[in-house]
MITIDREN-462337 format. One line per 10 residues: for each residue x, y, z of C-alpha. Coordinates in Angstrom, 2 decimals, decimal comma, m for minus. Layout:
X/Y/Z; ... $
***
This chain:
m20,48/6,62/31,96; m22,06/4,00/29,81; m17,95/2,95/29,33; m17,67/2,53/32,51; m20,57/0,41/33,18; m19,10/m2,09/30,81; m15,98/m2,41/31,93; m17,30/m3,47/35,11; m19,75/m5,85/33,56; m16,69/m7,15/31,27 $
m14,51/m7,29/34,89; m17,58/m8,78/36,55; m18,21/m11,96/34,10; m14,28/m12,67/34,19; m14,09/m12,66/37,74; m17,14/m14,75/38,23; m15,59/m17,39/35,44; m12,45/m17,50/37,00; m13,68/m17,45/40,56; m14,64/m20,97/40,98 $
m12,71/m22,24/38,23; m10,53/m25,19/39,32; m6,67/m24,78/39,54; m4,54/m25,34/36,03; m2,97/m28,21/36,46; 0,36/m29,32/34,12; m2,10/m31,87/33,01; m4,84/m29,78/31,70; m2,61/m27,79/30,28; m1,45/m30,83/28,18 $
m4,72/m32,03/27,42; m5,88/m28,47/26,50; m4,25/m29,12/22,95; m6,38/m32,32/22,14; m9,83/m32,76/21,37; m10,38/m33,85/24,82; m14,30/m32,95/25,89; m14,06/m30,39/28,72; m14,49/m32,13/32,66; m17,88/m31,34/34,29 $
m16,51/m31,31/37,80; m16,56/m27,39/38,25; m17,00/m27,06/41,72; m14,72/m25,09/43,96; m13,10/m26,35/46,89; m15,06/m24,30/49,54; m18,07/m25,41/47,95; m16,96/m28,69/48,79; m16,18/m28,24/52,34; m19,19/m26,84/53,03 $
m21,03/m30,21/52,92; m21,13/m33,22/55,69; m18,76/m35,97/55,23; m20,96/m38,33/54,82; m22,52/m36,25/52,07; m19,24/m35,97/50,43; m18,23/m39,56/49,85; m21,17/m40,06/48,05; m20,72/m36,97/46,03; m17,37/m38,55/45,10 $
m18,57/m41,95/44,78; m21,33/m40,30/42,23; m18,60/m38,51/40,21; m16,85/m41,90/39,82; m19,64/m43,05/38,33; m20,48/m40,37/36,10; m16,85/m40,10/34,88; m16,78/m43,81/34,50; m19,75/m43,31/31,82; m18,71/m40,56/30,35 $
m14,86/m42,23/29,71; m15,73/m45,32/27,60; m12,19/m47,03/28,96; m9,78/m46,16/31,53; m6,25/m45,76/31,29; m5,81/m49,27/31,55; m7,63/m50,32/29,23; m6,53/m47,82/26,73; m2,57/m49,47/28,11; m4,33/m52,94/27,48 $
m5,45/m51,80/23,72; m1,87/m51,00/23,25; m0,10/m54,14/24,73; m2,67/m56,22/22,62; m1,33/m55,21/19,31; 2,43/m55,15/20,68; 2,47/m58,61/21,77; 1,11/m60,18/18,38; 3,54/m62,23/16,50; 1,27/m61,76/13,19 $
0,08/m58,15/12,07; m3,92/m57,60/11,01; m3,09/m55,21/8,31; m0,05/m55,33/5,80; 2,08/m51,40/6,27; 0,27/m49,54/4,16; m3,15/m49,82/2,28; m2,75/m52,02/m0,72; m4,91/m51,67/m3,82; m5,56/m53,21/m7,30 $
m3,80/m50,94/m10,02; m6,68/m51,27/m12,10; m8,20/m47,92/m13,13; m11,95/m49,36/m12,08; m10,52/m50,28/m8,89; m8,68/m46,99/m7,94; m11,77/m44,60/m9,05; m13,97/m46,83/m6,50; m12,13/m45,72/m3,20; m12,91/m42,72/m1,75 $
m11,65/m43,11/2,14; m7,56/m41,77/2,13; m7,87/m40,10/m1,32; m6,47/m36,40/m2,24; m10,67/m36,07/m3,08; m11,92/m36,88/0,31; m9,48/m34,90/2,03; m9,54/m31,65/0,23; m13,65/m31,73/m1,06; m14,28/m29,37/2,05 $
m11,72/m26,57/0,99; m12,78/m27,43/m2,94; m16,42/m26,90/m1,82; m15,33/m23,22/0,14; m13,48/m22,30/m2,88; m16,49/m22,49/m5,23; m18,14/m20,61/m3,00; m15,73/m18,33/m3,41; m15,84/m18,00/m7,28; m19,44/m17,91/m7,01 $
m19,12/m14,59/m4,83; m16,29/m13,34/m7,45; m19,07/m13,98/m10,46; m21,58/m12,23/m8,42; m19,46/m9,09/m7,75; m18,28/m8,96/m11,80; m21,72/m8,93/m13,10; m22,43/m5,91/m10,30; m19,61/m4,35/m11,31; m18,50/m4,66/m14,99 $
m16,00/m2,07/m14,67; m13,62/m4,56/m12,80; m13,57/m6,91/m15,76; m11,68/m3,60/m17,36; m9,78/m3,10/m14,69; m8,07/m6,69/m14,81; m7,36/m6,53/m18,36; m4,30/m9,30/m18,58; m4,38/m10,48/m15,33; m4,50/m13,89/m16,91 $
m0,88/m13,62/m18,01; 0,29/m12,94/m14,46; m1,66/m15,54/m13,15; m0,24/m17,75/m15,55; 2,85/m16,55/m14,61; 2,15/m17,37/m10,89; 0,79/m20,83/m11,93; 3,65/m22,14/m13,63; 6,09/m20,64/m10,32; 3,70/m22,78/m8,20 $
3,87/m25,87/m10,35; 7,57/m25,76/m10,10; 7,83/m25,59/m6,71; 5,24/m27,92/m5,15; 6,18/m30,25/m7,77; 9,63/m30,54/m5,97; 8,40/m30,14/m2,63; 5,87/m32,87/m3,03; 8,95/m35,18/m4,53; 10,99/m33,57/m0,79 $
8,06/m34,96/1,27; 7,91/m38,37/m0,09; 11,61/m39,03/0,57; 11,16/m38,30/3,84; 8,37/m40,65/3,91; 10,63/m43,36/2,14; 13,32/m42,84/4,35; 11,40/m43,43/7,48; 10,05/m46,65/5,92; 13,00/m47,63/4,96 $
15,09/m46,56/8,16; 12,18/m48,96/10,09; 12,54/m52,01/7,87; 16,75/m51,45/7,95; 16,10/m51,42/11,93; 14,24/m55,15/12,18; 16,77/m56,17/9,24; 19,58/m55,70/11,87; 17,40/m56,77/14,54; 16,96/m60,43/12,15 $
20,56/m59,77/12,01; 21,30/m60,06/15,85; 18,95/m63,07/15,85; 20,22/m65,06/13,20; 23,62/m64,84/14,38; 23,16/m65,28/18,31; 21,39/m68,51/16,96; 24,01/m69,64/14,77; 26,15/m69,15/17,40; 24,40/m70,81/20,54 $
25,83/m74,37/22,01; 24,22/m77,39/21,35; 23,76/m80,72/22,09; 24,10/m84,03/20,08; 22,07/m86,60/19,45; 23,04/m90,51/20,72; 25,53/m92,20/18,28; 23,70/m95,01/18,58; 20,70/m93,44/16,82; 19,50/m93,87/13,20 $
21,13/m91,21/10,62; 18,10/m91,19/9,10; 15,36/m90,68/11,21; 14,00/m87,46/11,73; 15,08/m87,61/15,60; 18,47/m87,96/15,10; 18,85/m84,04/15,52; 21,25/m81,57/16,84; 19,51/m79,33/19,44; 20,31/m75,93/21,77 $
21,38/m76,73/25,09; 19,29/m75,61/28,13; 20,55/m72,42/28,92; 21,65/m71,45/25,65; 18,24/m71,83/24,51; 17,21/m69,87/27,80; 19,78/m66,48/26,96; 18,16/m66,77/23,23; 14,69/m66,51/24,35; 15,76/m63,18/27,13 $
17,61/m61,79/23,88; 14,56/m62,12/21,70; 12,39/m60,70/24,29; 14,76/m58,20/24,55; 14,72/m57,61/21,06; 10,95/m57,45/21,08; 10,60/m54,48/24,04; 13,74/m52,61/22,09; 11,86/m52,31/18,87; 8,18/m51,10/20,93 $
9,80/m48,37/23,41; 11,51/m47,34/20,58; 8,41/m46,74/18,43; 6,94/m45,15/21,60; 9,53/m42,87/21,66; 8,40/m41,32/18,37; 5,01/m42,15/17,70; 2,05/m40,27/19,77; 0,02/m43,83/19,36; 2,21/m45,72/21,68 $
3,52/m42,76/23,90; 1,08/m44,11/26,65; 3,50/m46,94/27,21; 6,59/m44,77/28,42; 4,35/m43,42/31,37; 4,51/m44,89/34,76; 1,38/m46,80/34,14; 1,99/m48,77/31,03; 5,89/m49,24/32,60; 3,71/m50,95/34,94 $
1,40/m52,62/33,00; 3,45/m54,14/30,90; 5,38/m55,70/34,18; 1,83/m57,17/34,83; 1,53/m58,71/30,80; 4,78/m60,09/31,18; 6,53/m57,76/28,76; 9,29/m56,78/31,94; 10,38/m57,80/34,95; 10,16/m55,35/38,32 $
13,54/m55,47/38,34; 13,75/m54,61/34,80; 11,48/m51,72/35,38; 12,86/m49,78/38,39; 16,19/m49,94/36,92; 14,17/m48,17/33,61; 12,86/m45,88/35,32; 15,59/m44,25/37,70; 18,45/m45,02/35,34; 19,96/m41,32/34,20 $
18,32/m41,81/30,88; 15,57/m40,10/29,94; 12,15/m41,77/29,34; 11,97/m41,30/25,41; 15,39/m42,95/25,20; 14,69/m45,79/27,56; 14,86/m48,38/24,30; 18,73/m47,42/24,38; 19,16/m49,45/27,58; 17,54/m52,15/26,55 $
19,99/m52,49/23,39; 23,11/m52,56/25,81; 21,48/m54,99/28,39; 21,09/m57,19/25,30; 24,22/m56,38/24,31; 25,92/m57,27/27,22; 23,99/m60,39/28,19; 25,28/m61,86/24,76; 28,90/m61,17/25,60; 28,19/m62,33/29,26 $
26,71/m65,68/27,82; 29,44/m66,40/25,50; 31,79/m66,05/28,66; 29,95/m68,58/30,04; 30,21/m70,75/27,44; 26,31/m70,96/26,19; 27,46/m69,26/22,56; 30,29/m70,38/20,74; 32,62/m67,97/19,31; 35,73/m66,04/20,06 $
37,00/m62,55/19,05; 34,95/m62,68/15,83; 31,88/m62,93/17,88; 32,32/m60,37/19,65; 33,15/m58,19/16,73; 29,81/m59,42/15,00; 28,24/m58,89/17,44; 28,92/m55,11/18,24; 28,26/m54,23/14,62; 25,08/m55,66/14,47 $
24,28/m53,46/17,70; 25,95/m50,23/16,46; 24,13/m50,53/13,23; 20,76/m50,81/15,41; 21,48/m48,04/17,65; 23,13/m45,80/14,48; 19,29/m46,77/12,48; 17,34/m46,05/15,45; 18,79/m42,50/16,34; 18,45/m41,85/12,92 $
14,81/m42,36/12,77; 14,40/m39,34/15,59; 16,45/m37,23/13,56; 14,32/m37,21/10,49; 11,70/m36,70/12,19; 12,89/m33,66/13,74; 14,44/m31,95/10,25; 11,71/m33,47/8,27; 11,47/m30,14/5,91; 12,42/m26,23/7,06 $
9,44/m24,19/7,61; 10,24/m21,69/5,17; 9,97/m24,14/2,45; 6,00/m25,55/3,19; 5,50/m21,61/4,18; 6,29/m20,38/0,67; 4,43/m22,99/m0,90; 1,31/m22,65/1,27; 1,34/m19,46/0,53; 1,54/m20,16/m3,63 $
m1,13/m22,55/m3,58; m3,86/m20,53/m1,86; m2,85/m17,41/m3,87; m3,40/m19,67/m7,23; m6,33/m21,27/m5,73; m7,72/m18,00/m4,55; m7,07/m15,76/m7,43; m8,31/m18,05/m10,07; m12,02/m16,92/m10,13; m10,79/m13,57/m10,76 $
m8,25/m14,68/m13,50; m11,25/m16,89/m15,32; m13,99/m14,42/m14,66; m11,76/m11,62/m16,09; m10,80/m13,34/m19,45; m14,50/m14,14/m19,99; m15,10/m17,47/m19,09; m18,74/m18,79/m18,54; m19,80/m19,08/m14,98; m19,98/m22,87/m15,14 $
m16,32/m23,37/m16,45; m15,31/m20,96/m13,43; m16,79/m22,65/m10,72; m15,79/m25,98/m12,00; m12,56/m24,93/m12,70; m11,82/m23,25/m9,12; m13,32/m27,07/m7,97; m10,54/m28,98/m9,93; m7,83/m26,90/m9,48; m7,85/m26,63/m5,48 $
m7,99/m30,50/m5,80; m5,47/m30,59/m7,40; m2,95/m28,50/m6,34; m4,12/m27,71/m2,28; m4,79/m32,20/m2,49; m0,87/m32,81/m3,96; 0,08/m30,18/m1,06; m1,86/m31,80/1,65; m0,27/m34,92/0,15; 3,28/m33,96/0,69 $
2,32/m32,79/4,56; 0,85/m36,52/5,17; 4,36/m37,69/3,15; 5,68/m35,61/6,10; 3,80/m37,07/9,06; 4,16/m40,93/7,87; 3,04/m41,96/11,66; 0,54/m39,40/12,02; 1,50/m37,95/14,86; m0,44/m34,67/14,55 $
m4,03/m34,53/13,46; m4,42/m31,66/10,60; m5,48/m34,94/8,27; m7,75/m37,86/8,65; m4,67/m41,22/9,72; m6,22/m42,70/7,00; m2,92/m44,90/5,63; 0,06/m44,27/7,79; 2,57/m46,53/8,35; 1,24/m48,91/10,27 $
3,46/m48,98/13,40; 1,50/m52,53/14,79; 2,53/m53,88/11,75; 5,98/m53,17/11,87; 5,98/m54,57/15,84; 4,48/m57,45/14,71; 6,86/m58,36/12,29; 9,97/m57,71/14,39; 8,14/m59,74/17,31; 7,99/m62,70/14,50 $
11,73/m62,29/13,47; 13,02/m62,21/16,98; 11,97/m65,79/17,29; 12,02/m67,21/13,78; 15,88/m67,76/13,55; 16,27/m69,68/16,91; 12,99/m71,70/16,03; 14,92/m72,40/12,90; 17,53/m73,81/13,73; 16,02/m75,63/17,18 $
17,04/m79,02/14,94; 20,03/m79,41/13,07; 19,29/m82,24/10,44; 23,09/m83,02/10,05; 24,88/m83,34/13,35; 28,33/m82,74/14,53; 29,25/m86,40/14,61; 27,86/m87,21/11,28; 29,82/m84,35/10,01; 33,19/m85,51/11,92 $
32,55/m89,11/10,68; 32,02/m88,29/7,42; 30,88/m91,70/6,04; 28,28/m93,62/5,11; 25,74/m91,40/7,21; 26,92/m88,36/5,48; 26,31/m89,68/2,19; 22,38/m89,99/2,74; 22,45/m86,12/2,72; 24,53/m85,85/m0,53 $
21,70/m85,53/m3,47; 22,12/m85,13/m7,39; 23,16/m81,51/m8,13; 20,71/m81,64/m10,86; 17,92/m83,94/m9,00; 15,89/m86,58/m9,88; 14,04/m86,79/m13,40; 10,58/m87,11/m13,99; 11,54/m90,91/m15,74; 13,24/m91,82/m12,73 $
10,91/m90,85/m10,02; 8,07/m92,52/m12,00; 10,54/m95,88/m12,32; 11,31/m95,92/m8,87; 7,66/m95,17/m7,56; 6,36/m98,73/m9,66; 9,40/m100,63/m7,76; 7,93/m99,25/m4,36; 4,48/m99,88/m5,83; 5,87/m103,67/m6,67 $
7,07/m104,42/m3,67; 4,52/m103,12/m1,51; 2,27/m105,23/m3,42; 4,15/m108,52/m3,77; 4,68/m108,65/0,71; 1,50/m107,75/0,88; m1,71/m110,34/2,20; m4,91/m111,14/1,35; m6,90/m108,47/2,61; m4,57/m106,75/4,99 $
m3,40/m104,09/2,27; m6,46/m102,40/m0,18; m5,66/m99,51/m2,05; m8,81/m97,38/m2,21; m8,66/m94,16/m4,68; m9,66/m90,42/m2,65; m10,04/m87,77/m4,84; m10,94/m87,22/m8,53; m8,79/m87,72/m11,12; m4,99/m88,68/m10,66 $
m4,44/m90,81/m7,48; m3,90/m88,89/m4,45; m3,34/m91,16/m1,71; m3,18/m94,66/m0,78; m5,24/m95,81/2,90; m3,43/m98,76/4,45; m4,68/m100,55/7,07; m6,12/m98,60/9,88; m6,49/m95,48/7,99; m10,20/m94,54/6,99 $
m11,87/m92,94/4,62; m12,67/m89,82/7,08; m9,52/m89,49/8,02; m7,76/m89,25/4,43; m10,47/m86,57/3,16; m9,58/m84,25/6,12; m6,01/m84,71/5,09; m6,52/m83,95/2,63; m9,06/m80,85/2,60; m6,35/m79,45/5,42 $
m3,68/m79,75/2,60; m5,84/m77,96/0,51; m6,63/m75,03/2,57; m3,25/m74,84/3,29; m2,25/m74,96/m0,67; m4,78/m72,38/m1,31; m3,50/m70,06/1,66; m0,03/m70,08/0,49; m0,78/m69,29/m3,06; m3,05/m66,40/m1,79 $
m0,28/m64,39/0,09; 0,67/m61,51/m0,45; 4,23/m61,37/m2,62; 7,21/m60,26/0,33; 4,55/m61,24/3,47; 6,16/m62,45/5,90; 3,65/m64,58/7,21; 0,67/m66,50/5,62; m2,55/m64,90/6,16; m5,23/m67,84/7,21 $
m2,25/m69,34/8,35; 0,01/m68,00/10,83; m2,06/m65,11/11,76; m4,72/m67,12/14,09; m4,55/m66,04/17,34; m6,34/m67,35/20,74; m9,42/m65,47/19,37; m9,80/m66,73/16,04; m8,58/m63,39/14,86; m7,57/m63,36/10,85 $
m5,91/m60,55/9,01; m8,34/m58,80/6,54; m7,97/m57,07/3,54; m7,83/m52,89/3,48; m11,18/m53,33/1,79; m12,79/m55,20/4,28; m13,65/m54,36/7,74; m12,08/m57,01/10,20; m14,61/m57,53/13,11; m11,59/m58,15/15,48 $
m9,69/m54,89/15,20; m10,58/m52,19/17,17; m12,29/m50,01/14,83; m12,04/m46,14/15,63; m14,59/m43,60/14,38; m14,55/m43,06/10,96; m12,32/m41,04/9,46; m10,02/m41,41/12,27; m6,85/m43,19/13,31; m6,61/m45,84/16,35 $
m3,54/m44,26/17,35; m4,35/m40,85/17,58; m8,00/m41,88/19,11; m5,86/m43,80/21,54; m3,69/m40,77/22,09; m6,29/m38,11/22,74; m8,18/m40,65/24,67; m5,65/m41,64/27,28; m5,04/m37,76/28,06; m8,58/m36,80/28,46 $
m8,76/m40,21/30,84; m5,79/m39,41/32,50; m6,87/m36,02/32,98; m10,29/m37,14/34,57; m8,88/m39,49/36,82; m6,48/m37,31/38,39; m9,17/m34,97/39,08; m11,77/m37,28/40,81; m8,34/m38,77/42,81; m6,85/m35,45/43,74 $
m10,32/m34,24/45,25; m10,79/m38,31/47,00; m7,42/m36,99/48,76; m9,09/m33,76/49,48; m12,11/m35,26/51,14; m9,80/m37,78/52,79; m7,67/m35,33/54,49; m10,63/m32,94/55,09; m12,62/m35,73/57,02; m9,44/m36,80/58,57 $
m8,62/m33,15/60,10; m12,71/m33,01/61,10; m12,69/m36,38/63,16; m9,12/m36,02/64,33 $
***
């Protein structure tokens, strides 16, 4: 009887639960993996038609609100975060986090160490050996019992060493390989630009003109200049739906909305994005179809005569696209064999048996209760922080969230970078200092450009500055030339007439900066920092050990992407609920008054 009764209490609480439990939705059942907080619009649908319409506008109106304050951003917004970083043309942070080598420095950081990620299992294990100590001084007869258990432990240790020493050395060249697959990807990208640039028609300069002069320049013709700037735009959405493809942080810009949104910031055309989106392709491969449109508008402009170039262009050309598309492809397909399960199950299975059985190997031997406790703290450090090492090795975007995003590979960086090469060979070579004609002449004018293999000694650059000096000072009048000194120490500069004082020190001080900027960079940046990194909104790149007030800062501990991730489900999720019960009301108010 008393079974009975619970069974239909059990049957009772279930049914009640379910009962006015709104329908699962392929949605929710997305957003039920992700630490999304749970919707607080519970109500069932005949609940809903059981008040006045009037009464249920402003119900909905009301839940607007109260989603609106519960969801920081909208999708938007979260789209807008996105495009932000995409469209730079300078990255905030360098690829990874860099640090000082010294010893001092490296003991000082605590945020993306093996320590702070593995103190919370180190803590649980010397709990753990406590509990062990506690039960051998109850018992004494165990210690007996587990006479030489130290040798198979030992035994066990060294087995475990071995492996996770190899699988830690696995992870990390799959870690290496995706960094190096994404920097082989913009090489060929730099690649595409430098030639289509090389190539483009241009336009000479009057013959008339000086040699000399710094105007008389070879430049890009109109429209080639035109097809270079749709190629590197080209080359700039390539390289970010192909990072959406395979990183959860930029996902959100595959979806209808951000193909949308980033019609609106200017990233495509409409015409560009319907074809996207019904093409045959599917939406994680979309970036393919942008590397054949570019492909084909460089043949299509050679046709037309706006490159120069025959067969050998072409050939070029298609190599420099087939090793894109061969780098690309190959980017998915580590990350889809990164490592066989059977190899990180075996090994997670070594390392918590050593870390587990370890009180019981020291307690058994007879070692003191603070060298246990200590010891079980060190050693799951150790080995469970080198194995949660080699699973970050094997998640270099962090694309799932069993560790903190601390130092992934930064995939804004990597955008930015690609967004600064697809522009920096055309901008390059936007003047020619040597023309065609001087070139065809080959006379007098192309003799200013022929210099000493060897250059210019110190003796002779002195000599030749005091016959300047002379000269400048035997045509020059009383008191229309005055050499005043700016600086300390050698002489600087020389104001003429019309120059000031003010104007000479700001020079000056800008020369400086700019001096001290360049000789602060980073060795291999590809930009200067204080430099070329200031944006509309006065935004620098900071150090990793410095917070920089213009990034958007998630909560600590946790990565932008995968905030941005989780955050655009659970916002997606909560707007199609509030807009799929505005088209209830609609249609319910529509069938009363019709």
């Amino acid at each position: 009887m008393m079974m009975m009764m619970m069974m239909m209490m059990i049957f009772g609480i279930f049914h009640t639960s379910t009962a006015f439990s709104p329908p699962l939705t392929p949605l929710s059942l997305l957003t039920s993996n992700s630490s999304r907080r749970k919707s607080t619009a519970t109500s069932s649908l005949q609940m809903v038609f059981d008040l006045p319409a009037s009464s249920l506008l402003d119900n909905i109106e009301q839940e607007q609100k109260s989603q609106r304050s519960s969801s920081a951003v909208g999708t938007q917004q979260i789209i807008d975060s996105i495009l932000d970083e995409c469209t730079r043309f300078s990255a905030r942070k360098p690829i990874m986090v860099q640090f000082d080598p010294e010893a001092k420095s490296i003991w000082r950081h605590w945020r993306g160490t093996v320590v702070a990620e593995t103190w919370k299992s180190a803590a649980k294990h010397a709990i753990w050996a406590v509990a062990i100590y506690t039960l051998f001084r109850k018992y004494p007869q165990i210690q007996i019992w587990l006479q030489g258990f130290e040798r198979v432990w030992g035994e066990l240790l060294a087995v475990t060493t071995f492996t996770l020493t190899f699988f830690v050395n696995e992870a990390y060249t799959c870690w290496r390989k995706c960094l190096d697959t994404c920097y082989i990807v913009q090489g060929r990208l730099n690649d595409l630009s430098m030639a289509l640039a090389g190539y483009a028609r241009r336009v000479e300069p009057s013959p008339t003109m000086d040699p000399s002069s710094a105007d008389t320049t070879s430049s890009y013709t109109e429209p080639s200049k035109k097809v270079l700037i749709i190629i590197a735009r080209y080359i700039r959405l390539f390289n970010i739906l192909s990072y959406a493809s395979f990183t959860r942080s930029h996902r959100p810009l595959l979806t209808p909305q951000g193909m949308r949104r980033m019609v609106k910031r200017g990233l495509l055309t409409e015409k560009e994005r319907t074809l996207l989106t019904t093409s045959k392709v599917s939406a994680t491969s979309r970036h393919n179809v942008i590397l054949m449109w570019l492909f084909r508008t460089a043949i299509d402009a050679r046709k037309a005569g706006h490159f120069e170039g025959g067969f050998g262009f072409e050939q070029n050309i298609l190599l420099r696209v087939e090793e894109v598309r061969a780098e690309a492809n190959y980017m998915e397909c580590i990350l889809r064999g990164r490592m066989p399960f059977g190899y990180a199950h075996i090994v997670q299975v070594l390392v918590d048996v050593v870390s587990g059985l370890y009180p019981v190997m020291a307690f058994s031997s007879g070692l003191s209760f603070q060298i246990g406790v200590l010891g079980a703290i060190f050693l799951t450090m150790t080995y469970q922080g080198l194995f949660d090492l080699s699973k970050r090795f094997l998640d270099p975007f962090h694309n799932e969230s069993f560790w903190s995003g601390f130092d992934p590979i930064r995939v804004d960086t990597l955008i930015a970078e690609t967004n600064s090469g697809s522009l920096r060979w055309m901008y390059g070579l936007e003047d020619m200092p040597i023309p065609l004609k001087i070139i065809e002449e080959g006379g007098s004018n192309l003799d200013l450009f022929v210099l000493p293999d060897e250059g210019i000694s110190v003796e002779e650059v002195a000599q030749m500055e005091a016959m300047e000096e002379a000269e400048k000072a035997s045509s020059s009048l009383g008191g229309i030339f005055s050499e005043q000194i700016v600086g300390v120490g050698p002489r600087t500069s020389i104001i003429v007439e019309g120059d000031t004082v003010e104007d000479e020190q700001q020079t000056y001080q800008e020369e400086f900066e700019e001096t001290q900027a360049i000789m602060s960079a980073p060795p291999g940046s590809v930009f200067v920092p204080g430099i070329d990194d200031v944006d509309e909104e006065g935004c620098t790149t900071g150090s990793d050990d410095d917070e920089d007030d213009c990034e958007p800062k998630p909560n600590e501990g946790e990565d932008f992407g995968e905030m941005a991730y989780d955050q655009y489900l659970e916002t997606l999720n909560e707007e199609y609920e509030v807009t799929m019960r505005k088209y209830e009301v609609d249609e319910f108010i529509k069938d009363t008054l019709g």
